[in-house]
LODRENTOR-47956 format. One record per residue (C-alpha): residue number from 1; residue in one letter; x negated, y negated, z. Coordinates in steps of 0.25 Angstrom, whole numbers, plus 5000, padded with zeros to 4 digits. Example, Ala and Ser with C-alpha at 12.3 -4.5 7.8 and 13.67 -1.06 7.14 Angstrom:
<rs>
{1, A, {4951, 5018, 5031}}
{2, S, {4945, 5004, 5029}}
</rs>
This chain:
<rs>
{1, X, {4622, 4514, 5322}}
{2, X, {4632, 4523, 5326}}
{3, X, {4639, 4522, 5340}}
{4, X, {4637, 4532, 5349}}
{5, X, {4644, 4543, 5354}}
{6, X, {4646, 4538, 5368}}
{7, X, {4648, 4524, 5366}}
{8, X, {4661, 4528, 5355}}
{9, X, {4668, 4538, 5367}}
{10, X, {4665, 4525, 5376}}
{11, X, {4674, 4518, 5366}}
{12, X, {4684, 4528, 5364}}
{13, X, {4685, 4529, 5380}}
{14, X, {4685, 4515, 5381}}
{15, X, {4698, 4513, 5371}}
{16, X, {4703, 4526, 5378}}
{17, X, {4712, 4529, 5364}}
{18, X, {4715, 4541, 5357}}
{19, X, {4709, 4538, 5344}}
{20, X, {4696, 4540, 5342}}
{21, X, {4690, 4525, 5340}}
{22, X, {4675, 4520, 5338}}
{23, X, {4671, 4507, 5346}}
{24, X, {4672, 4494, 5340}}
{25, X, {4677, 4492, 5325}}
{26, X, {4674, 4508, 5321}}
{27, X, {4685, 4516, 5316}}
{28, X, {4693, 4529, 5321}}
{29, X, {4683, 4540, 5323}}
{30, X, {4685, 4552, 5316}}
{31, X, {4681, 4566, 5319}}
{32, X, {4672, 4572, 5310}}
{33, X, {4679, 4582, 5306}}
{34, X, {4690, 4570, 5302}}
{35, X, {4679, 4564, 5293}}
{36, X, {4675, 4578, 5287}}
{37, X, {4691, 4581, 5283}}
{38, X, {4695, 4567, 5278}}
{39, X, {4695, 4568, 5263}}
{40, X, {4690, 4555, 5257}}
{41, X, {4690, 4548, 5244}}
{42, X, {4677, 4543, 5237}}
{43, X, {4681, 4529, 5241}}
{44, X, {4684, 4532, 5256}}
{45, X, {4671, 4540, 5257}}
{46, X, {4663, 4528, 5252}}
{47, X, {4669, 4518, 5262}}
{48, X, {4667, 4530, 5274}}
{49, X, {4653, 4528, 5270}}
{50, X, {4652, 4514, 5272}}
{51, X, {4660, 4516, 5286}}
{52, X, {4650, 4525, 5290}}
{53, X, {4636, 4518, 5282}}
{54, X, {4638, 4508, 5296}}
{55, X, {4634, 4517, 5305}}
{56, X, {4622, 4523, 5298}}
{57, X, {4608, 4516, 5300}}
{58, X, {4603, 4514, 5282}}
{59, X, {4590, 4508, 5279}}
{60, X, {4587, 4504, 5264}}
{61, X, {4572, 4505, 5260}}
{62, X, {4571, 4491, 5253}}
{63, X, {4557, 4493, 5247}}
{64, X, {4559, 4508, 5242}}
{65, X, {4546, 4514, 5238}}
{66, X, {4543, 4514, 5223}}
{67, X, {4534, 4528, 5220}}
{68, X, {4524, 4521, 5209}}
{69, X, {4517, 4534, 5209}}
{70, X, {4529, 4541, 5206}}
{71, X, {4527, 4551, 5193}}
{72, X, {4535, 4560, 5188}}
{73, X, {4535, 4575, 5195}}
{74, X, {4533, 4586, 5186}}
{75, X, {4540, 4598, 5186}}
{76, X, {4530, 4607, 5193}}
{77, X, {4529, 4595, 5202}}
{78, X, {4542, 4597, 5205}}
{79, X, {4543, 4610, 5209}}
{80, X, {4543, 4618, 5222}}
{81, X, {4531, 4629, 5224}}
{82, X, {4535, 4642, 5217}}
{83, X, {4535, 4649, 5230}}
{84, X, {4550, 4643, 5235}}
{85, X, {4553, 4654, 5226}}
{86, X, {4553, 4666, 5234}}
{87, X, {4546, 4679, 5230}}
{88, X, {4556, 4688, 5233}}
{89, X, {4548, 4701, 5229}}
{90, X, {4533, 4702, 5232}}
{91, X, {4522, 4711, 5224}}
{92, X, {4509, 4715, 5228}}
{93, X, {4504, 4723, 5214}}
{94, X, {4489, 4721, 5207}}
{95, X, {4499, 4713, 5196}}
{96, X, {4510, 4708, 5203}}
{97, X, {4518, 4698, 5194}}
{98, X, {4528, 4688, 5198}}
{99, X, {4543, 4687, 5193}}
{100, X, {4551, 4675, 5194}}
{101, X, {4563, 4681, 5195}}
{102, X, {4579, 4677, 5194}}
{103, X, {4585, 4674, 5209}}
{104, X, {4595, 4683, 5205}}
{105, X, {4586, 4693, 5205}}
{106, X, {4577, 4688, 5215}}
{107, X, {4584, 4684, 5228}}
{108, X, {4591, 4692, 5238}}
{109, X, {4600, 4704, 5236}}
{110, X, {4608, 4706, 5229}}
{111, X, {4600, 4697, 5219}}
{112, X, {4587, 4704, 5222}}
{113, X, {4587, 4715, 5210}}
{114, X, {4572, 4711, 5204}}
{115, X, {4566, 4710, 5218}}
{116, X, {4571, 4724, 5221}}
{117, X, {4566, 4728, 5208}}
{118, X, {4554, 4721, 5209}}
{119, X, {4551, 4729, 5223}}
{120, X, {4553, 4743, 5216}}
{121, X, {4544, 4738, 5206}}
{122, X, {4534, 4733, 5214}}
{123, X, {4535, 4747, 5222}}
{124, X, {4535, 4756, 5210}}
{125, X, {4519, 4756, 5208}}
{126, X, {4519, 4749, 5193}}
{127, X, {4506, 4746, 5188}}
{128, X, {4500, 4740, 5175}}
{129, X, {4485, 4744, 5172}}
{130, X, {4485, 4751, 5186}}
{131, X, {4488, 4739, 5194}}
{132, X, {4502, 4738, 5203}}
{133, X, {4512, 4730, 5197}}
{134, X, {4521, 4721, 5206}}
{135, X, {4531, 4711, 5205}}
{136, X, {4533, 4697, 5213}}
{137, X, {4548, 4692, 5213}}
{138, X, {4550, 4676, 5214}}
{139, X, {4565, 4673, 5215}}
{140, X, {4566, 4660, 5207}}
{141, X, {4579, 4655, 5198}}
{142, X, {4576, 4656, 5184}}
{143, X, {4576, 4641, 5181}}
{144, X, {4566, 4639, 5191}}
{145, X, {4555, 4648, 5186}}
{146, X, {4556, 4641, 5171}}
{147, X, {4556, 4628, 5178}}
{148, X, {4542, 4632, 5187}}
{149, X, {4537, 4642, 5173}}
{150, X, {4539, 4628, 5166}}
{151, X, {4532, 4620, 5175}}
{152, X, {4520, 4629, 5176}}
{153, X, {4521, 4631, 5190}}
{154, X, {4526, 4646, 5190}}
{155, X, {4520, 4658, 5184}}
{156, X, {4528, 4672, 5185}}
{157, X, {4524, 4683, 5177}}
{158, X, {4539, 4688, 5176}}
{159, X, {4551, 4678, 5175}}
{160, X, {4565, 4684, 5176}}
{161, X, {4577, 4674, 5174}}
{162, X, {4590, 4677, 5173}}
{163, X, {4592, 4673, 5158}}
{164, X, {4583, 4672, 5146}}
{165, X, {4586, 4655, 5146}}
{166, X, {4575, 4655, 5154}}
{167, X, {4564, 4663, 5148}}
{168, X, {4568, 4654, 5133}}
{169, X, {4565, 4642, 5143}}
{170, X, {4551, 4647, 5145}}
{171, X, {4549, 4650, 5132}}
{172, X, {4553, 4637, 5127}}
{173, X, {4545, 4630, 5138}}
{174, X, {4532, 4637, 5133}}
{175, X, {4530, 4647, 5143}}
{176, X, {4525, 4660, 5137}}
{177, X, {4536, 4670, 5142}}
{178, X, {4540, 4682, 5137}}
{179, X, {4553, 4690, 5140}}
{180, X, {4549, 4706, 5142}}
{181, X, {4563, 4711, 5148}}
{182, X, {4577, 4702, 5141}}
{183, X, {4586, 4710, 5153}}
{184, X, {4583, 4715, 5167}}
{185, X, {4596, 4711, 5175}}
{186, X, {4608, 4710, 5168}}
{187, X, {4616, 4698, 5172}}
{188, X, {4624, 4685, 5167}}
{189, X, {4628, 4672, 5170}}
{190, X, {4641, 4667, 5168}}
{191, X, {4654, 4660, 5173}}
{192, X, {4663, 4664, 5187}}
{193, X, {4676, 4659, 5186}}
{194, X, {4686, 4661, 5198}}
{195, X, {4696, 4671, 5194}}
{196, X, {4708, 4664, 5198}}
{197, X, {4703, 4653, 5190}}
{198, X, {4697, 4663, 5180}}
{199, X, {4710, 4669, 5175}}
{200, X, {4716, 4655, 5173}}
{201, X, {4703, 4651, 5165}}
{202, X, {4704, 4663, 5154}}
{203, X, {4721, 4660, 5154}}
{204, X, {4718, 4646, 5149}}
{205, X, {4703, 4648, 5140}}
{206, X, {4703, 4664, 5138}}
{207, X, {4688, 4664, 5136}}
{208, X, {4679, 4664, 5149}}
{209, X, {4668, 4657, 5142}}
{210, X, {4660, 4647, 5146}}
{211, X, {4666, 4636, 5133}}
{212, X, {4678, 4638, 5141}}
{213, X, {4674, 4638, 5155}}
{214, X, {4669, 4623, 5151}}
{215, X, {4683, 4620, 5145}}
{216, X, {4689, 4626, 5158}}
{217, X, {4678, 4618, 5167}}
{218, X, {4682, 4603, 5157}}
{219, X, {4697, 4607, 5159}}
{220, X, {4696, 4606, 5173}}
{221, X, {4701, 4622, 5172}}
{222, X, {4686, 4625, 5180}}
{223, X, {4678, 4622, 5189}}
{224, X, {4664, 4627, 5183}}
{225, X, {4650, 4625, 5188}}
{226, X, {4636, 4631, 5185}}
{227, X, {4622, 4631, 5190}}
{228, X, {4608, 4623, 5188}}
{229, X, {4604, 4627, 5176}}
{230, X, {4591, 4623, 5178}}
{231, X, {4589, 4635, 5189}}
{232, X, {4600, 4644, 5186}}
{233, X, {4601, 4653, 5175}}
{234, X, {4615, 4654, 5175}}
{235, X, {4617, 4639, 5175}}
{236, X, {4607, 4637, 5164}}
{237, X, {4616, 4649, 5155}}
{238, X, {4629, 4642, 5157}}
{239, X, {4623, 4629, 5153}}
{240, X, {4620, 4634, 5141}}
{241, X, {4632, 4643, 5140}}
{242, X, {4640, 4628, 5141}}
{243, X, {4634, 4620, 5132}}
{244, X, {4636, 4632, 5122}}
{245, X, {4648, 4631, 5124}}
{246, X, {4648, 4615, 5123}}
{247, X, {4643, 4616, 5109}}
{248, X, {4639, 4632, 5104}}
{249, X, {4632, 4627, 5094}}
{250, X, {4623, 4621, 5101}}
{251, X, {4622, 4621, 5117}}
{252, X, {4612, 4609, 5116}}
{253, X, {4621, 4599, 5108}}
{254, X, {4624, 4584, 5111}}
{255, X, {4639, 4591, 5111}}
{256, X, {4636, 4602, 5121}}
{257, X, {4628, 4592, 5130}}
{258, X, {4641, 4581, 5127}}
{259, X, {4649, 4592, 5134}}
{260, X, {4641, 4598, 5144}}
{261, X, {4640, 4581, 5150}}
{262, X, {4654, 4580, 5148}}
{263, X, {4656, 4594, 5157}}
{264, X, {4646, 4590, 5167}}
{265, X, {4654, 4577, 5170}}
{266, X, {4665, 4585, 5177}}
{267, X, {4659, 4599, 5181}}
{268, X, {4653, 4602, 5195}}
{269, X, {4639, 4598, 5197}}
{270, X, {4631, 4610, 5194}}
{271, X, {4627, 4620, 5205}}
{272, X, {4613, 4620, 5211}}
{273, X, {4614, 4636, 5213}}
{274, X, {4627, 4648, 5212}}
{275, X, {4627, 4645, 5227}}
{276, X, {4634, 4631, 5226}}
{277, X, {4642, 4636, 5215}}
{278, X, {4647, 4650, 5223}}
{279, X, {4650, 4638, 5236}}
{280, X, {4658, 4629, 5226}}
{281, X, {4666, 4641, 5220}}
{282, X, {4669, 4646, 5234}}
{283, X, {4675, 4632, 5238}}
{284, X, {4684, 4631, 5226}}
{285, X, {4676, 4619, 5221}}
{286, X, {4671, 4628, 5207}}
{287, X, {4678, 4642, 5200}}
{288, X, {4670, 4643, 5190}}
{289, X, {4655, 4645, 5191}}
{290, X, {4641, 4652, 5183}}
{291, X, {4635, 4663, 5193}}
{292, X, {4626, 4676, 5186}}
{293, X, {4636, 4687, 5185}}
{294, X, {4627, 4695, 5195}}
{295, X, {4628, 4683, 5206}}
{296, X, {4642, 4683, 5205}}
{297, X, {4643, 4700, 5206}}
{298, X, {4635, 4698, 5220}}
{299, X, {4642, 4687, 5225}}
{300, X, {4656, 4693, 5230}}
{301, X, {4663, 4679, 5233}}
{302, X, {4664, 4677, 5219}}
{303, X, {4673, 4689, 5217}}
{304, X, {4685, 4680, 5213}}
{305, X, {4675, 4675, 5201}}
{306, X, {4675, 4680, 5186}}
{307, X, {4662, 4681, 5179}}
{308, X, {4661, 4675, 5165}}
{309, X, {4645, 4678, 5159}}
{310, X, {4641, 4668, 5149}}
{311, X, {4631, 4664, 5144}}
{312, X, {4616, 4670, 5143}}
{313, X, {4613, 4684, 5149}}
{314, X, {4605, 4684, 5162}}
{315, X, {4599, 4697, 5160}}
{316, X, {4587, 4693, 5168}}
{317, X, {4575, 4693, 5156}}
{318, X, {4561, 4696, 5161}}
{319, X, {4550, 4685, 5156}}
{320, X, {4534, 4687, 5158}}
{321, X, {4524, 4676, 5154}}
{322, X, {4512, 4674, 5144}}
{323, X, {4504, 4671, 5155}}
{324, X, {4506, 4685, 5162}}
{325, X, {4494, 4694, 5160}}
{326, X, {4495, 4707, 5153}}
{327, X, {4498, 4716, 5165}}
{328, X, {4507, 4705, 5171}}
{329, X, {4517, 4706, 5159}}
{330, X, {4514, 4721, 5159}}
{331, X, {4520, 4719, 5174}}
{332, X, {4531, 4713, 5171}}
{333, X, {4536, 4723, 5159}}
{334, X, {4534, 4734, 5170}}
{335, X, {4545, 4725, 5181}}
{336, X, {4554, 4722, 5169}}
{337, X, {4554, 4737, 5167}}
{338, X, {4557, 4741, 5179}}
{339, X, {4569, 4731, 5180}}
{340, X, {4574, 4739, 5170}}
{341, X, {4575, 4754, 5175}}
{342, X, {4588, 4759, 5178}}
{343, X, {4586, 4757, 5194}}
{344, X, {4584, 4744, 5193}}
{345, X, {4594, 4741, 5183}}
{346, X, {4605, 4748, 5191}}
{347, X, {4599, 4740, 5204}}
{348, X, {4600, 4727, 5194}}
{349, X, {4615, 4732, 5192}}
{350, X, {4618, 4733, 5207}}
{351, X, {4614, 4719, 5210}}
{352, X, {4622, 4713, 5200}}
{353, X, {4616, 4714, 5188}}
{354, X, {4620, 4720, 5173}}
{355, X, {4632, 4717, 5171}}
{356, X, {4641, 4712, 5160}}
{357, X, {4630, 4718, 5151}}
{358, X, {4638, 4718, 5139}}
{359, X, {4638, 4702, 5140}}
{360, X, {4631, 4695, 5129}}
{361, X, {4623, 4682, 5131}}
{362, X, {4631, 4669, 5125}}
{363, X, {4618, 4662, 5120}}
{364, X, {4619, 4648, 5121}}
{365, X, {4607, 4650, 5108}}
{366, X, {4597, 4641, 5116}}
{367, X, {4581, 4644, 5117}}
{368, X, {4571, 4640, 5130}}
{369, X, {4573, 4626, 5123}}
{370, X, {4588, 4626, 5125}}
{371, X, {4589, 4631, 5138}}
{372, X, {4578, 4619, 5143}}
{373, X, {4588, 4610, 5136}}
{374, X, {4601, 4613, 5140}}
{375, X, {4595, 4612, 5154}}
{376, X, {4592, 4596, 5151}}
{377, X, {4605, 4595, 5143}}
{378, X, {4611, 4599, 5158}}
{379, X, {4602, 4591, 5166}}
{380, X, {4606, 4579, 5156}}
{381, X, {4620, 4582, 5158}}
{382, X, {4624, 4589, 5171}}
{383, X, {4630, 4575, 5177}}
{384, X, {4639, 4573, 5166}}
{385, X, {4634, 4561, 5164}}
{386, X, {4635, 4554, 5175}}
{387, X, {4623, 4547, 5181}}
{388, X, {4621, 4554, 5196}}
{389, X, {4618, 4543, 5210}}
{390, X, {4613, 4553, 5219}}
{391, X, {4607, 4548, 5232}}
{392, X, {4595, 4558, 5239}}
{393, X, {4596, 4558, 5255}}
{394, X, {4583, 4562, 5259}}
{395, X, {4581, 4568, 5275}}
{396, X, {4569, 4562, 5284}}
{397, X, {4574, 4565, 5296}}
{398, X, {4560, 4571, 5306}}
{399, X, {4564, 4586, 5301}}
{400, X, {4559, 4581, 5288}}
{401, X, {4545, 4576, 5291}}
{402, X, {4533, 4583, 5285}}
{403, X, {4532, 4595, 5275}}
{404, X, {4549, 4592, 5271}}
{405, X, {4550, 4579, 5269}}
{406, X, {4539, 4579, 5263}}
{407, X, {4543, 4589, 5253}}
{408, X, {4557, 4583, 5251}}
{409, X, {4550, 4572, 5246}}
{410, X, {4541, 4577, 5237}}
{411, X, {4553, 4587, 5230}}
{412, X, {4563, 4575, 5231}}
{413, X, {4551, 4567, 5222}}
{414, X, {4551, 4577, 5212}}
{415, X, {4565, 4584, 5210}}
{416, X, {4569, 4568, 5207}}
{417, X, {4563, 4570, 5195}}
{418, X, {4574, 4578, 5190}}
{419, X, {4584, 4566, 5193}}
{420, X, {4587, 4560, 5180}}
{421, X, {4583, 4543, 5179}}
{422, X, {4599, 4540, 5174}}
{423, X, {4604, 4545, 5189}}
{424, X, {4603, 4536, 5200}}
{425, X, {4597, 4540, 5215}}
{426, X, {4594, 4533, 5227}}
{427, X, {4586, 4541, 5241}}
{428, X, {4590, 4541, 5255}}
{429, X, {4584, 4545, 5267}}
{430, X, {4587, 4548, 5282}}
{431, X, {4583, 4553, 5296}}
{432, X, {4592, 4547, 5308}}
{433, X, {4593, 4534, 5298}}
{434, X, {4595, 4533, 5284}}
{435, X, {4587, 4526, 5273}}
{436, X, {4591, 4522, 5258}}
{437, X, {4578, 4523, 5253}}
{438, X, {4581, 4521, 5238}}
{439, X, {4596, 4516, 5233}}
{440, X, {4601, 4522, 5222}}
{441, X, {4596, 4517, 5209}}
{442, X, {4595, 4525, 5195}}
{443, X, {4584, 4535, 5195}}
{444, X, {4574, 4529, 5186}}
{445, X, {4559, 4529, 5187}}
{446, X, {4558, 4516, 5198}}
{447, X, {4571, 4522, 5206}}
{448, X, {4563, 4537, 5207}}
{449, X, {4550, 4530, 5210}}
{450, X, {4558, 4523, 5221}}
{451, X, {4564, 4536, 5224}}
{452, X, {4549, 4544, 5225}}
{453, X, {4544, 4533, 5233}}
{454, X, {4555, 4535, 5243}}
{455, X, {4554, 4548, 5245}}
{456, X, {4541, 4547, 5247}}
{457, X, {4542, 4537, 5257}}
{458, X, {4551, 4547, 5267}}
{459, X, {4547, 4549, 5280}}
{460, X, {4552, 4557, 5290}}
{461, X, {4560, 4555, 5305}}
{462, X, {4572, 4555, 5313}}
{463, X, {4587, 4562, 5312}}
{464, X, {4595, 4566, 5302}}
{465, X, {4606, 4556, 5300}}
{466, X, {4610, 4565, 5284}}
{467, X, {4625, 4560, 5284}}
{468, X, {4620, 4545, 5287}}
{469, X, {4611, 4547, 5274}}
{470, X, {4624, 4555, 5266}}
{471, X, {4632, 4544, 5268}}
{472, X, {4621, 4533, 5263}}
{473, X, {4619, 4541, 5251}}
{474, X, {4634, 4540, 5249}}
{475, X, {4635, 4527, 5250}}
{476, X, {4623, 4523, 5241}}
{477, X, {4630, 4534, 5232}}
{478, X, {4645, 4528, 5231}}
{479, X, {4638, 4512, 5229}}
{480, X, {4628, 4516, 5218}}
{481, X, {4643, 4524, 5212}}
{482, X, {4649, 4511, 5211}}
{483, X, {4637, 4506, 5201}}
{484, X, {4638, 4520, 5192}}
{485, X, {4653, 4524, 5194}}
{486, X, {4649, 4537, 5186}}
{487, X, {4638, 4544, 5193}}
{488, X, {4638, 4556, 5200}}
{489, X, {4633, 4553, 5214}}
{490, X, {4625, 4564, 5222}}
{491, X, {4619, 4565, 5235}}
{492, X, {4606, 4573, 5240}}
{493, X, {4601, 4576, 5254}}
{494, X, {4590, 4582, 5257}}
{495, X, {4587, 4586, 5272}}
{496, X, {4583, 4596, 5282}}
{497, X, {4592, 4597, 5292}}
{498, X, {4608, 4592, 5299}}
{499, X, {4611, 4579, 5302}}
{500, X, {4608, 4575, 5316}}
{501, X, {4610, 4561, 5316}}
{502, X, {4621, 4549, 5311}}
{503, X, {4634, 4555, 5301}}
{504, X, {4639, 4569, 5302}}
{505, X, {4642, 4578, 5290}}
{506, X, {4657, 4579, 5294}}
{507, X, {4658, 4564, 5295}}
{508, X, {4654, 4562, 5279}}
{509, X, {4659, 4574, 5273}}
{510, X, {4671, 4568, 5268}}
{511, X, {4663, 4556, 5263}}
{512, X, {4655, 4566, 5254}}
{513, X, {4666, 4572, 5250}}
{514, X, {4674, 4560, 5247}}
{515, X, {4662, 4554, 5239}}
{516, X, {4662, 4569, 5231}}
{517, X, {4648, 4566, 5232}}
{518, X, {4637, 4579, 5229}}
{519, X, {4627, 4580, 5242}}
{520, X, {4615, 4590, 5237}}
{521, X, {4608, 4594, 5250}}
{522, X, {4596, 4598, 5252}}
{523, X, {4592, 4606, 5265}}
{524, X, {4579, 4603, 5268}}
{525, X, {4572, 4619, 5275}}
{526, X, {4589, 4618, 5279}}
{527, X, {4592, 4631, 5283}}
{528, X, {4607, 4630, 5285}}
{529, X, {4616, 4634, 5276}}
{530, X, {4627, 4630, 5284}}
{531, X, {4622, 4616, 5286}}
{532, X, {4626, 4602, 5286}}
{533, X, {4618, 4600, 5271}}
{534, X, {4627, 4612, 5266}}
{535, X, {4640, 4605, 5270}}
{536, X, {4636, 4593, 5265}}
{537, X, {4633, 4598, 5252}}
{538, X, {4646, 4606, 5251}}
{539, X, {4654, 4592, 5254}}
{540, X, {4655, 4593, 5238}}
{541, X, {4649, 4605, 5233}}
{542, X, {4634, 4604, 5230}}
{543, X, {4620, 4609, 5233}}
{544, X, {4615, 4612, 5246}}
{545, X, {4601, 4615, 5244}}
{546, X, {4591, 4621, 5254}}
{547, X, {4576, 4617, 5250}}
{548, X, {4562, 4621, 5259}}
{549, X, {4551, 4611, 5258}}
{550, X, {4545, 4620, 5247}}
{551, X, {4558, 4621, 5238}}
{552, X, {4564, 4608, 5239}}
{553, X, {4558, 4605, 5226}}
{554, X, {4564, 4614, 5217}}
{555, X, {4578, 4612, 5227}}
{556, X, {4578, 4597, 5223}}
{557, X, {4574, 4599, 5209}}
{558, X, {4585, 4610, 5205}}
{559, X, {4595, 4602, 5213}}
{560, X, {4591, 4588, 5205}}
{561, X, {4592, 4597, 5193}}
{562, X, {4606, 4601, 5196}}
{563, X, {4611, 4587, 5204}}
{564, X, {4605, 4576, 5199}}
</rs>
């Protein structure tokens, strides 16, 4: 246990010296701000941990709990309720048809043209066999709708992604969907490039296109990163765009995928949103990046970027479904219409969109079939490699208890479906002290019953000693590197509130960053975008999520999906 505060100044007024000394056999004290500046090799972060490891109280469960009952979760299973997707735009008509709309199109101003749209509409008294006609908007990315259309949990009327990848995906899964409207929003995605950096790059490799970006990126001449594309439209139509370029004949060839692993063992991690990419840009950590073009118009601190489209269009295509009645898909041609009248084209104009108009897709030539599998070919090979030790740190302080634990628990359960068997995890947990539930071991069907039976097994009560827990992650992290000298190690922790007990952030920060170790947070109904679980994420540039007991699910899946 650690000594306290009054008996150490007893000691340093005991010595009477001008050097700030510990009692007995401990070592000069350092301020914290001293700790957070000293920079630190791997090695000497490693052996501060063990220095520190003796003052902090570590149980070991000895007898985990095996989950026997323990099946595999199914997708649906795995996802949150539809309604953590906010309907942004509410209708009230005799047929009122729900769109699942793009969150560029869907979220706040100035990315809010369909529900400005979809208000007029709603206000302009349409009607289809005498009954009014309204529109529901639910802002939802456009990954997320296939993945809850595919899982049969989800059921618009109208779907409008921002690229026609995603219709084909429906198609090719074998839901009846059919494309009334190829254009309402004019919009790509592409590459930003920092201009300094820019004006160098078309000196050396004349071309901005996305072959050379990767040539650039392999040379060391960029630093390029892209998004999910599992969520994100414009990281799924750069995907593609790349392993087109690995092999034009054919984006899904052993050669495409051999070179897509062999870029993925050097590149940044992929981004979980445009947020984390815009943060590393603005720190100097990336200068090159993929963004919409319409994103990057609205976004005034990257007016020292240049836009390079590639890829697909994102022209924003209007989808109804078989299962839609008559008047419902009448509906849904009357909304698409009146997209498209000159008002609301010269709104859809003033937000961003409809430019670069004379661009012409670069088709990567892949139906609903490819697009599935170049997502698989990416989830296969986004760790260059290299098996992944990630340790999860699990909060059960007493804010914890009830309804959030209890959801942590459950979403933890099913997102670790999405972990493959060839990584390796092991499961923390802490209040005031800290428990290793589960060491590390690879991630095969005993290791996740263990896993699943210890997470079941939390239970809530007393402080939050988070920095204590960080470091035993660390430590179980750095011994089980020494077994798989390889392995890309990672770090998750998921709580619901600041430390108020053991280690301070300040006193490990330079340990994290000596270690280069990724920590993904996950603030649990965490509200403070200034907080400690921010910095501690932004030690080496990763996601710092915030997740409600209703959306954790879908939080820790796509952050799995991404991470791990």
């Amino acid at each position: 246990m650690r000594k306290n505060k009054k008996s150490r100044w007893l000691c340093l007024l005991a010595v009477g010296a001008m050097f700030l000394w510990g009692c007995s056999d401990e070592q000069p004290v350092r301020t914290e701000r001293e700790n957070s500046q000293r920079s630190m090799s791997y090695e000497d972060a490693t052996a501060e941990i063990s220095s520190l490891l003796k003052k902090v109280e570590t149980y070991t469960v000895q007898k985990p709990v095996l989950d026997i009952y323990s099946d595999d979760v199914s997708e649906a299973e795995a996802l949150a309720d539809i309604d953590t997707f906010p309907i942004t735009v509410s209708g009230d008509g005799a047929i009122d048809i729900e769109i699942a709309a793009a969150t560029e199109l869907s979220s706040d101003a100035p990315d809010d043209w369909i529900n400005m749209v979809a208000r007029d509409f709603n206000k302009s008294g349409q009607t289809v066999n005498g009954k009014k006609v309204t529109v529901s908007v639910r802002k939802m990315a456009s990954g997320e709708v296939v993945t809850y259309i595919n899982a049969g949990v989800y059921h618009p009327h109208v779907f409008i992604p921002s690229n026609d990848a995603w219709g084909k995906m429906l198609k090719s899964s074998g839901v009846g969907v059919s494309q009334i409207e190829e254009r309402i929003a004019g919009n790509t995605g592409g590459i930003l490039i920092k201009k300094d950096i820019y004006d160098k790059f078309v000196e050396k490799y004349k071309d901005p296109t996305v072959a050379n970006v990767l040539e650039a990126t392999l040379a060391g001449d960029l630093t390029f990163a892209y998004t999910n594309p599992y969520t994100s439209s414009t990281g799924l139509n750069i995907l593609t765009a790349m392993l087109k370029a690995f092999d034009d004949s054919n984006p899904l060839s052993d050669k495409a995928q051999e070179k897509l692993l062999e870029y993925q063992k050097d590149s940044p991690p992929v981004a979980y949103t445009t947020g984390v990419l815009r943060n590393q840009a603005s720190k100097g950590i990336i200068n090159a990046m993929v963004m919409e073009e319409q994103a990057y118009i609205n976004t005034p601190e990257l007016v020292n970027y240049e836009y390079i489209p590639a890829g697909i269009r994102h022209d924003h295509p209007v989808y109804t479904f078989d299962y839609c009645t008559e008047e419902e898909q009448e509906a849904a041609a009357l909304f698409a219409a009146y997209c498209l009248t000159e008002e609301n084209q010269k709104m859809a104009t003033e937000k961003g969109f409809n430019r670069h108009d004379d661009y012409v897709s670069q088709d990567p030539g892949l139906d609903g079939t490819g697009y599935l599998t170049a997502q698989k070919v990416w989830k296969k090979n986004k760790s260059g490699g290299k098996p992944i030790i990630a340790v999860f740190v699990a909060d059960i302080s007493g804010s914890m208890g009830g309804a959030p634990l209890n959801s942590l628990k459950a979403s933890l359960i099913s997102a670790s479906s999405y972990i493959g068997s060839d990584h390796y995890v092991g499961l923390v947990s802490y209040a005031s002290d800290v428990t290793i539930n589960l060491p590390i071991a690879q991630f095969d069907a005993t290791q996740k019953a263990y896993f699943s039976g210890e997470v079941k097994n939390l239970s809530d009560g007393g402080g939050t000693a988070t920095y204590d827990a960080v470091l035993v992650a660390l430590d179980m992290l750095a011994e089980k590197a020494k077994e798989v000298p390889d392995a890309k190690l990672m770090l998750f922790v998921l709580s619901d509130g600041q430390q108020n007990e053991g280690y301070s952030l300040n006193r490990i920060t330079s340990i994290v960053e000596g270690m280069k170790v990724p920590v993904y947070t996950i603030g649990y109904n965490y509200n403070d975008t200034n907080g400690e679980l921010n910095k501690l994420s932004d030690i080496n540039e990763v996601a710092m999520l915030n997740a409600t007991s209703d959306d954790i699910a879908n939080q820790l899946r796509n952050l799995f999906n991404v991470a791990v």
